[in-house]
N, CA, C and O atoms as a DFTB+ gen file, in Angstrom:
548 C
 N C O
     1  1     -34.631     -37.667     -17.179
     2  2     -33.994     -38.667     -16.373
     3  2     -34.055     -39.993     -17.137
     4  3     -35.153     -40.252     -17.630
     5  1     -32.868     -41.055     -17.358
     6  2     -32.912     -42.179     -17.842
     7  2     -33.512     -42.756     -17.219
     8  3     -33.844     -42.408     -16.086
     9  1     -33.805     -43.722     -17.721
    10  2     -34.295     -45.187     -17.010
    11  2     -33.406     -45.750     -16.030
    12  3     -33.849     -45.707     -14.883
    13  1     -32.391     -46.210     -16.159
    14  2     -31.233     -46.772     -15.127
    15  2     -31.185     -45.203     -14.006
    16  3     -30.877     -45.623     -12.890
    17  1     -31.327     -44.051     -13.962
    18  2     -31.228     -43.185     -13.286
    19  2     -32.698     -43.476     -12.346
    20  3     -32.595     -43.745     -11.150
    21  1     -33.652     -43.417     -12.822
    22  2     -34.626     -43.407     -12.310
    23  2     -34.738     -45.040     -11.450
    24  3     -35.530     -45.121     -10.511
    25  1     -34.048     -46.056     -11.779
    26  2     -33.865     -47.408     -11.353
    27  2     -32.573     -46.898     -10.410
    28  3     -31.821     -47.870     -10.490
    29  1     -32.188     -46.331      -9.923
    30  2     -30.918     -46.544      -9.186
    31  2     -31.494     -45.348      -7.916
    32  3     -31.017     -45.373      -6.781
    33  1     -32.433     -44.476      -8.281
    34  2     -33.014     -43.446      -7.132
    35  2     -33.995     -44.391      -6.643
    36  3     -34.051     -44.187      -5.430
    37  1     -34.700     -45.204      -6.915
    38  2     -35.883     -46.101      -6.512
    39  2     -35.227     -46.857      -5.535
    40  3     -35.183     -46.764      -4.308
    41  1     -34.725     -47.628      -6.344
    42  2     -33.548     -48.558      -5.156
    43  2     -32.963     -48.110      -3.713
    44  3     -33.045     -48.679      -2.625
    45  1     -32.167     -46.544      -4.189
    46  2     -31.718     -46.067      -3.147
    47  2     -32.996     -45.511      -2.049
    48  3     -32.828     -45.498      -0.829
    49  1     -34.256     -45.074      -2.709
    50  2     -35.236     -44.558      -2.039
    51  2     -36.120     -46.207      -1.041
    52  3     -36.717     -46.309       0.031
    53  1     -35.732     -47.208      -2.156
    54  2     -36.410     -48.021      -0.951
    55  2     -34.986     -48.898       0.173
    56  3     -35.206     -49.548       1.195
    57  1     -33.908     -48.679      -0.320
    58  2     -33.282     -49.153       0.672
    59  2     -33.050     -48.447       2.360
    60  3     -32.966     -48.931       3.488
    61  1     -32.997     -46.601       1.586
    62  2     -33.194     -45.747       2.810
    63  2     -34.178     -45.985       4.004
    64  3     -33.928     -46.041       5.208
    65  1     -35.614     -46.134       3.198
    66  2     -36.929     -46.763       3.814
    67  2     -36.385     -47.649       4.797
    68  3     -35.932     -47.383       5.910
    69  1     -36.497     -48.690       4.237
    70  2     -36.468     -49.912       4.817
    71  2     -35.037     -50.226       5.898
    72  3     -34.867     -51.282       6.508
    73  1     -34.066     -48.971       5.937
    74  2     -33.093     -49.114       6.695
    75  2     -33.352     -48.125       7.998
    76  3     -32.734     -48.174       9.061
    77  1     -34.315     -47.305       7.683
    78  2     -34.821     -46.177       8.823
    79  2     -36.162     -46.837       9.499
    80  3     -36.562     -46.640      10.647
    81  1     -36.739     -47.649       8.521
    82  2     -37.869     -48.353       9.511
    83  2     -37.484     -49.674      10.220
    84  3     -38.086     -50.073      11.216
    85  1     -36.433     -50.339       9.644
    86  2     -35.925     -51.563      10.698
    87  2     -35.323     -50.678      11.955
    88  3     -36.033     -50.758      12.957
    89  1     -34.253     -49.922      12.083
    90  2     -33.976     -48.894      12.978
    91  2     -34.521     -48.280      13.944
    92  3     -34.110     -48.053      15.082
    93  1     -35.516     -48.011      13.404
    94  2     -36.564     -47.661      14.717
    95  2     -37.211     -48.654      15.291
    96  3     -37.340     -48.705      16.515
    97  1     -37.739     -49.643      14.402
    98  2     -38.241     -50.655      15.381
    99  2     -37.198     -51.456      16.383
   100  3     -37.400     -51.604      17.588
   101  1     -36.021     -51.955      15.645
   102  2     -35.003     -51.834      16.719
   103  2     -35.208     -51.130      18.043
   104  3     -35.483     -51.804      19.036
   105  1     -35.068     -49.557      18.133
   106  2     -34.543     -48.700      19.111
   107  2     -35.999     -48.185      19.809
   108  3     -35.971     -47.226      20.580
   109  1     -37.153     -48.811      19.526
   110  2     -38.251     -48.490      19.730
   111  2     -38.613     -49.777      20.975
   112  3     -39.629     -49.692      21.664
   113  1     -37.853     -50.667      21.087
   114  2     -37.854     -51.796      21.776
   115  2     -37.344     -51.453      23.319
   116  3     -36.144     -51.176      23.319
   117  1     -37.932     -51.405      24.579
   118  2     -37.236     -51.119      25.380
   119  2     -35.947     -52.307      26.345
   120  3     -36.629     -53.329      26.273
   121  1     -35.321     -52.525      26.718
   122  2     -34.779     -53.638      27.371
   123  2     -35.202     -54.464      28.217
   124  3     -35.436     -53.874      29.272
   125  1     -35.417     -55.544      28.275
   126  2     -36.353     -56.823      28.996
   127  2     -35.552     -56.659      30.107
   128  3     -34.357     -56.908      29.949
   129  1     -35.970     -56.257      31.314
   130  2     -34.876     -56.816      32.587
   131  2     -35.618     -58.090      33.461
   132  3     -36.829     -58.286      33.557
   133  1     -34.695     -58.759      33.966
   134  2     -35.104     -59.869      34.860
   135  2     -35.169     -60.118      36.437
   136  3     -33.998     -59.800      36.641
   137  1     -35.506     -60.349      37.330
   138  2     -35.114     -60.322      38.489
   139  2     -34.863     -61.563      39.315
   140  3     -35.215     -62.689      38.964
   141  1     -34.388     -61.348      40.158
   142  2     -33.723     -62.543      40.659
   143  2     -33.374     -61.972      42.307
   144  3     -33.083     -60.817      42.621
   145  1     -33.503     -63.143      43.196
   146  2     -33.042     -62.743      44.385
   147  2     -31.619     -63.309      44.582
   148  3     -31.424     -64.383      44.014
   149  1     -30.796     -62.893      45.139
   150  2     -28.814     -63.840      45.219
   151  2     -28.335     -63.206      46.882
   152  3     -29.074     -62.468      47.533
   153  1     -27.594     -63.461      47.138
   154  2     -27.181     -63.564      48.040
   155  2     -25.772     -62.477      47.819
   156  3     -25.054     -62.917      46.921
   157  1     -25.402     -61.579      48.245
   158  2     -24.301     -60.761      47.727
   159  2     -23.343     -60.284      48.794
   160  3     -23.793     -59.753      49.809
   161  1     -22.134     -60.435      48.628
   162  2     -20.853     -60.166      49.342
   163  2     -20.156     -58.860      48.765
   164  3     -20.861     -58.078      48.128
   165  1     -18.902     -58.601      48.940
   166  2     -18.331     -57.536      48.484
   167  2     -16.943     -58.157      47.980
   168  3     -16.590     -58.936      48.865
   169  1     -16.232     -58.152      47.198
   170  2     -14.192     -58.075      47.157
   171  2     -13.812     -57.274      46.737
   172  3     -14.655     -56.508      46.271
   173  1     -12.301     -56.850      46.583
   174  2     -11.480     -56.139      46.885
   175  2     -10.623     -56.798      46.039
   176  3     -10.513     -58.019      45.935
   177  1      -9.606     -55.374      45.024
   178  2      -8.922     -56.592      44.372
   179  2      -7.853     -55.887      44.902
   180  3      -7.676     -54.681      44.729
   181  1      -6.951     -56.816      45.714
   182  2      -5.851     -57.536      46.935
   183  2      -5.618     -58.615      46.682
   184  3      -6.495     -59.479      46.692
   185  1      -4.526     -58.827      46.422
   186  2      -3.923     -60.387      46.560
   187  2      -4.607     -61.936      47.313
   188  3      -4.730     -63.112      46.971
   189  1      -4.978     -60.969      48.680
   190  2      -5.216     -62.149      49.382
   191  2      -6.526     -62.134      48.927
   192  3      -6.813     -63.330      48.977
   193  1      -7.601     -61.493      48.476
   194  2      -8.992     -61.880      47.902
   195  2      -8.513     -62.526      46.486
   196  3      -8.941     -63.680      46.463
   197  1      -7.884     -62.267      45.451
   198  2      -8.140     -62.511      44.360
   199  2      -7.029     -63.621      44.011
   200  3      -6.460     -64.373      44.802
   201  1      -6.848     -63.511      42.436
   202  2      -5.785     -64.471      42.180
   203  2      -3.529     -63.453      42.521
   204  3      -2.877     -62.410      42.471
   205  1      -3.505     -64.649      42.764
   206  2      -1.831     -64.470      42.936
   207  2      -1.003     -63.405      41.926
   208  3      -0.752     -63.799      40.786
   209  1      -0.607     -62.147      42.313
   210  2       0.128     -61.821      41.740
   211  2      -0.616     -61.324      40.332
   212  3       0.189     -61.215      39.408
   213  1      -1.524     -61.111      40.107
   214  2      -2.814     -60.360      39.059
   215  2      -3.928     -60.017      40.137
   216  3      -4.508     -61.027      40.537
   217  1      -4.359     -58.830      40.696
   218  2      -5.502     -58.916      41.914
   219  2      -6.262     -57.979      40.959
   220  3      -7.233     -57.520      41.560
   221  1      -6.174     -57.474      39.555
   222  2      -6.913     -56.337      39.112
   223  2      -7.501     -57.221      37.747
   224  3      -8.501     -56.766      37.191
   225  1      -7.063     -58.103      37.373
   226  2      -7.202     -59.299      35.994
   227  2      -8.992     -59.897      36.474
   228  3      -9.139     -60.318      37.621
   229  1     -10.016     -59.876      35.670
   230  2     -10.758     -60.097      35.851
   231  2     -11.112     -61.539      34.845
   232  3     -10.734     -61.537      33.673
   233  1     -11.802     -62.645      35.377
   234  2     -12.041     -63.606      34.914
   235  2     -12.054     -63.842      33.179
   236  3     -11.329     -64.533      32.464
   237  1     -13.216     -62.944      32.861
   238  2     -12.957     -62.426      31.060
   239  2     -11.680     -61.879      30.484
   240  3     -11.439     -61.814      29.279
   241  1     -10.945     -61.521      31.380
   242  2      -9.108     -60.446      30.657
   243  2      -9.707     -58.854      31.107
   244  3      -9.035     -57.899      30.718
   245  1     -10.968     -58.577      31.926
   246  2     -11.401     -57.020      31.995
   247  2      -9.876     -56.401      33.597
   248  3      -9.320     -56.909      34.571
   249  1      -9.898     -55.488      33.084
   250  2      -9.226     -54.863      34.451
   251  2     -10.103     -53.880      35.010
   252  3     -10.719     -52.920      34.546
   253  1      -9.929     -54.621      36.621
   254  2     -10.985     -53.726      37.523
   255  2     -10.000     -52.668      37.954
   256  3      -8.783     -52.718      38.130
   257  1     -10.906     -51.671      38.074
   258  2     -10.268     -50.066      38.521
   259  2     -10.936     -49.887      39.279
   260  3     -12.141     -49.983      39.046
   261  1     -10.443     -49.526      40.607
   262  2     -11.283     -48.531      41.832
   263  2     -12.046     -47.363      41.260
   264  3     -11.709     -46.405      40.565
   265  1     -13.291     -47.799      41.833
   266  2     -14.250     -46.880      40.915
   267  2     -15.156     -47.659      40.225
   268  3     -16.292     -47.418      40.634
   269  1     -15.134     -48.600      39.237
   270  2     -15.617     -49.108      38.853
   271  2     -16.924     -49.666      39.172
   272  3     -16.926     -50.254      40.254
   273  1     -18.034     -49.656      38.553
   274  2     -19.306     -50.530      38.701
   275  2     -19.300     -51.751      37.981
   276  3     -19.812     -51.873      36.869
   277  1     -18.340     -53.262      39.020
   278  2     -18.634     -54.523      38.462
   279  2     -18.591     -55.084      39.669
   280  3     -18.170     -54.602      40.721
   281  1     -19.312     -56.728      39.335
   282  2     -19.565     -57.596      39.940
   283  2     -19.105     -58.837      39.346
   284  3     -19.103     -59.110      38.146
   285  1     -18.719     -59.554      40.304
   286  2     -18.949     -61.209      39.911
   287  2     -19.594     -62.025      40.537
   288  3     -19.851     -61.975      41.740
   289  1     -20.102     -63.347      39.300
   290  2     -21.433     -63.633      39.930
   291  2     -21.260     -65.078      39.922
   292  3     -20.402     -65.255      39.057
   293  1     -21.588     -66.206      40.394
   294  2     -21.757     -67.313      39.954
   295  2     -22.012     -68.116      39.047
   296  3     -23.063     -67.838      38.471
   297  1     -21.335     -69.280      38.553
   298  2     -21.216     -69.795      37.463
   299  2     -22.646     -70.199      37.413
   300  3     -22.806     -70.474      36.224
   301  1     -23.937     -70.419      38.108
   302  2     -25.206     -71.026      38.085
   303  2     -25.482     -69.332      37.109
   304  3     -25.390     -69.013      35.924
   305  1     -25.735     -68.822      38.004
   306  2     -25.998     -67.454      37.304
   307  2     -25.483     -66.918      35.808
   308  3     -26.170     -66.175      35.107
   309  1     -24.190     -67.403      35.441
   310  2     -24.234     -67.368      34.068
   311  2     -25.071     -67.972      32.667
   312  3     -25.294     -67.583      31.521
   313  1     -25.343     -69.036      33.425
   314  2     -26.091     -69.837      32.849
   315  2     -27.639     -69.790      32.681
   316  3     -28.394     -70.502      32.018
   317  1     -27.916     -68.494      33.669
   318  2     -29.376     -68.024      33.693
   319  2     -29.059     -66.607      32.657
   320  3     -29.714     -65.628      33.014
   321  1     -28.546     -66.475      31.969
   322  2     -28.065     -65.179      31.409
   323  2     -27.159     -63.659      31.703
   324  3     -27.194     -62.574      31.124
   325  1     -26.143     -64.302      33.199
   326  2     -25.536     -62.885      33.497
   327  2     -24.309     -63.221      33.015
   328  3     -23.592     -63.595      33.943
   329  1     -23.725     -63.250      31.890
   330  2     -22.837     -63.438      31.233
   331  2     -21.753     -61.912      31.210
   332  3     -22.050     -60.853      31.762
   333  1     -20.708     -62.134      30.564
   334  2     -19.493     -61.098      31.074
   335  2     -20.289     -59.509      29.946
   336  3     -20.896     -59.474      28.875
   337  1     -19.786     -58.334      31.046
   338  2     -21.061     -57.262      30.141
   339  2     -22.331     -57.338      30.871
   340  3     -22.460     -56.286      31.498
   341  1     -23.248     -58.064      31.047
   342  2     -24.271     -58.103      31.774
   343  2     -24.496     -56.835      32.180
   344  3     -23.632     -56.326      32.894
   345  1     -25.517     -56.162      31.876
   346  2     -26.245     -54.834      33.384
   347  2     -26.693     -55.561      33.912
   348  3     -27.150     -56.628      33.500
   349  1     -26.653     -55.007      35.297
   350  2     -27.166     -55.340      36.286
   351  2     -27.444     -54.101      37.164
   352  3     -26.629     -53.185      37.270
   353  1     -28.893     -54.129      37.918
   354  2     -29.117     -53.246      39.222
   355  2     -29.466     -53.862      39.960
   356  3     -30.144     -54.875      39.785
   357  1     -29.077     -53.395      41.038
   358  2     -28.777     -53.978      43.010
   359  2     -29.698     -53.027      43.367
   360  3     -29.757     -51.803      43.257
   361  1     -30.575     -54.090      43.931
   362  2     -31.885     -52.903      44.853
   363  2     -30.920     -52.505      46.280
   364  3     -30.214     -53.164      47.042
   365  1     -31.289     -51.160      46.179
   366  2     -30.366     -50.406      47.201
   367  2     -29.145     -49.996      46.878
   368  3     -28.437     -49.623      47.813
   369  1     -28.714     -49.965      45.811
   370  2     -27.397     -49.234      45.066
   371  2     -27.461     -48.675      43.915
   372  3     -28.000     -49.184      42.933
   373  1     -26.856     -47.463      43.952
   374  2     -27.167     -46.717      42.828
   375  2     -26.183     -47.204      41.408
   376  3     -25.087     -47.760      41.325
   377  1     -26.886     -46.841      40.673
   378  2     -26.086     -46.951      39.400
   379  2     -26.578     -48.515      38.694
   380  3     -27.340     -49.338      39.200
   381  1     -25.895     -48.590      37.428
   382  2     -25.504     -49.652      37.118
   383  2     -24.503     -50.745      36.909
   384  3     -23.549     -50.298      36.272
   385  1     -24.357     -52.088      37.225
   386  2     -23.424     -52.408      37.091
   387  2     -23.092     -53.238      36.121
   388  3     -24.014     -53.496      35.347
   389  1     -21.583     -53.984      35.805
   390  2     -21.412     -54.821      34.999
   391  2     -20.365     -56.259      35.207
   392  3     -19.140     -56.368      35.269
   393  1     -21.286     -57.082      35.263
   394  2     -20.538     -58.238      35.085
   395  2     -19.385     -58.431      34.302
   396  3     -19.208     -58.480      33.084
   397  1     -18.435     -58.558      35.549
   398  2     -16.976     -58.411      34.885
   399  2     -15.949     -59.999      35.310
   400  3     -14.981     -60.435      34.687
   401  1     -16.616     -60.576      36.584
   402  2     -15.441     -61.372      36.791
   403  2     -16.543     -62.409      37.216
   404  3     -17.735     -62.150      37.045
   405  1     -16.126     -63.564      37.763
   406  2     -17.063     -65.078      37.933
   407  2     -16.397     -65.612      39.265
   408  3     -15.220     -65.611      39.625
   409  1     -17.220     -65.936      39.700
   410  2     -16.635     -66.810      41.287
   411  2     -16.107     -68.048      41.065
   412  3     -15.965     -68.582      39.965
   413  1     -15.736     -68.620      42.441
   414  2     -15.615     -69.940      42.422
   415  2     -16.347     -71.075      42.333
   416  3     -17.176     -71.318      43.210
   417  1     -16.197     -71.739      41.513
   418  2     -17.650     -73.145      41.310
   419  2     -18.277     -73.231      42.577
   420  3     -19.471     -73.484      42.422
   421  1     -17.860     -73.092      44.123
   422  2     -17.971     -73.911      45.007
   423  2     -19.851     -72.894      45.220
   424  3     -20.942     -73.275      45.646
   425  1     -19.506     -71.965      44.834
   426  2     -20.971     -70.738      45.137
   427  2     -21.886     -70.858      44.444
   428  3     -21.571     -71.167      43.296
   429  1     -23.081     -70.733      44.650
   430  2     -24.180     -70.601      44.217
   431  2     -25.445     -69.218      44.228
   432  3     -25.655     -68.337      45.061
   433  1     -25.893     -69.436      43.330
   434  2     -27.107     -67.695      43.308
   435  2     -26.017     -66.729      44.474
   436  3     -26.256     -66.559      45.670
   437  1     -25.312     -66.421      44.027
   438  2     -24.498     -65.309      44.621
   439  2     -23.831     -64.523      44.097
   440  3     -22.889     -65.026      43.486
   441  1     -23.908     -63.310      44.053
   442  2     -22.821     -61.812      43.265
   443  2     -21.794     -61.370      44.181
   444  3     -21.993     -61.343      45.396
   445  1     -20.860     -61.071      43.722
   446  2     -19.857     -60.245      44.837
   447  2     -19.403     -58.999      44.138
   448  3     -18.681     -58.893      43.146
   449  1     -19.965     -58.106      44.849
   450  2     -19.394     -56.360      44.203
   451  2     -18.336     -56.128      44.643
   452  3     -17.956     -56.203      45.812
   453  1     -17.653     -55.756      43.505
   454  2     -16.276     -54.819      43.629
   455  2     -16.258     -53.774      44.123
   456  3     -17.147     -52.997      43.774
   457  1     -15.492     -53.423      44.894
   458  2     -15.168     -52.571      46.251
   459  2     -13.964     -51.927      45.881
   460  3     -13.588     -51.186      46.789
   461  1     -13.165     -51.924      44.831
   462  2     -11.709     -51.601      44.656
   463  2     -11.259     -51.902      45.493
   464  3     -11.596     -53.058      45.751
   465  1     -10.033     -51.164      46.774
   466  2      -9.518     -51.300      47.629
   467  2      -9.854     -50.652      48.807
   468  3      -9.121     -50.029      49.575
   469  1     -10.699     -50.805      48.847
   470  2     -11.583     -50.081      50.256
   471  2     -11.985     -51.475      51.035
   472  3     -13.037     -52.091      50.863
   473  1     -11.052     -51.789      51.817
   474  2     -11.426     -53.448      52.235
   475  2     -12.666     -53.118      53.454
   476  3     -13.732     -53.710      53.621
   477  1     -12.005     -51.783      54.324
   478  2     -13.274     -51.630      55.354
   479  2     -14.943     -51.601      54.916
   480  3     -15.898     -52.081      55.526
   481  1     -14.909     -50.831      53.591
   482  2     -16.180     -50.822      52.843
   483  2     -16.625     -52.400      52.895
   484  3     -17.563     -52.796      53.587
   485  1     -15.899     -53.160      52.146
   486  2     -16.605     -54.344      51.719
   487  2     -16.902     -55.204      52.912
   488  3     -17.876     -55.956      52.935
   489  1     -15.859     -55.057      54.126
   490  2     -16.548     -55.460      55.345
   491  2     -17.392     -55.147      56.193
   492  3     -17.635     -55.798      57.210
   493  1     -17.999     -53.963      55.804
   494  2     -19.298     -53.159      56.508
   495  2     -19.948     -53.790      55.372
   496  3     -20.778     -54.427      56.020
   497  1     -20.172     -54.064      54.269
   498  2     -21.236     -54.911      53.310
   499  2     -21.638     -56.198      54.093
   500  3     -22.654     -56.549      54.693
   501  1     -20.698     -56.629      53.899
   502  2     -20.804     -58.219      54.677
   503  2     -21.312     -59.099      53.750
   504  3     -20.909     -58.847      52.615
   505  1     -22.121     -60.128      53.835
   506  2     -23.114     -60.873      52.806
   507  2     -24.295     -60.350      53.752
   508  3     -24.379     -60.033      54.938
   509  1     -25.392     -60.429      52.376
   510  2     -26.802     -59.957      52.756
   511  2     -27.775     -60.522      51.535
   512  3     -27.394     -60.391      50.372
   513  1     -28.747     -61.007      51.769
   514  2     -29.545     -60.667      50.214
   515  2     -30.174     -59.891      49.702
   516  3     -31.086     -59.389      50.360
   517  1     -29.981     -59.506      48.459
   518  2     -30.635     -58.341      47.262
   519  2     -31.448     -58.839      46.781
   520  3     -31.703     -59.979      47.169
   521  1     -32.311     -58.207      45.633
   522  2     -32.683     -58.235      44.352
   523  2     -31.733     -57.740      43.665
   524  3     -30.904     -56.935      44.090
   525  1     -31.799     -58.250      42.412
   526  2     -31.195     -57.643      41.514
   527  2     -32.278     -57.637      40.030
   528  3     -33.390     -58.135      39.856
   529  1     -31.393     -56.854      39.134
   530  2     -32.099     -56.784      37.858
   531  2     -31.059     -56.909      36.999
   532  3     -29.987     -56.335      37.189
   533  1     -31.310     -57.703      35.944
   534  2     -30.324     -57.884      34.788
   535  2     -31.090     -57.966      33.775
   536  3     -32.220     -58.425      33.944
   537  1     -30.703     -57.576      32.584
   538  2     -30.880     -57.061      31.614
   539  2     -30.853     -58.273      30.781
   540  3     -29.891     -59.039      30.718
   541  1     -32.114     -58.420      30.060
   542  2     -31.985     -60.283      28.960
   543  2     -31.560     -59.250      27.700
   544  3     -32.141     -58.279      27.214
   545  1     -30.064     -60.015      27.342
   546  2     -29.807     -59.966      25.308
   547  2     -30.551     -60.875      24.884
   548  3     -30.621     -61.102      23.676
């Protein structure tokens, strides 16, 4: 084996290293979640809940689909880290969700889950307060 051969397997042998041990320590990290108490409603994307003539256009450009696990949350709350993407879990609801759309300035510590078009659903929700959990990037 040359020299430059034997210099070019070293290299590759410590870059492998050092790319499989940053990697794991990465993925070895579990996710920080946070909690928070808010106040939570339900909408419906319908015209008369949402904006004019776009009722599925979500604040970021996301389109909500019936079915979907998202919420929107208050602009205070973005600013505590539930930014668009966000996980989030709702004590007392299964799954996870994702911050997809943002309320109106006028609200505060408050989420509103998407309901698709099930308006009776979101009016048997009503407002109530949760916990929630969100996930710190």
């Amino acid at each position: 084996m040359t020299l430059i051969a034997a210099f070019r397997r070293f290299h590759l042998w410590l870059f492998l290293s050092f790319g499989l041990l940053s990697s794991a320590h990465v993925m070895a990290q579990p996710p920080r979640w946070d909690t928070l108490e808010v106040r939570a409603s339900a909408y419906n994307s319908v015209t008369a809940q949402t904006k004019p003539n776009d009722a599925t256009t979500a604040a970021w450009g996301d389109q909500l689909v019936p079915g979907m696990k998202a919420i929107a949350v208050s602009r205070d709350l973005i600013a505590l880290g539930l930014t668009h993407n966000t996980r989030v879990k709702i004590e007392g609801m299964e799954g996870v969700f994702l911050v997809k759309d943002k309320m109106h300035p006028r609200w505060t510590q408050k989420i509103d889950i998407y309901m698709g078009e099930d308006i009776q659903k979101a009016l048997i929700w009503g407002v109530r307060p949760v916990k929630i959990f969100y996930e710190v990037k």
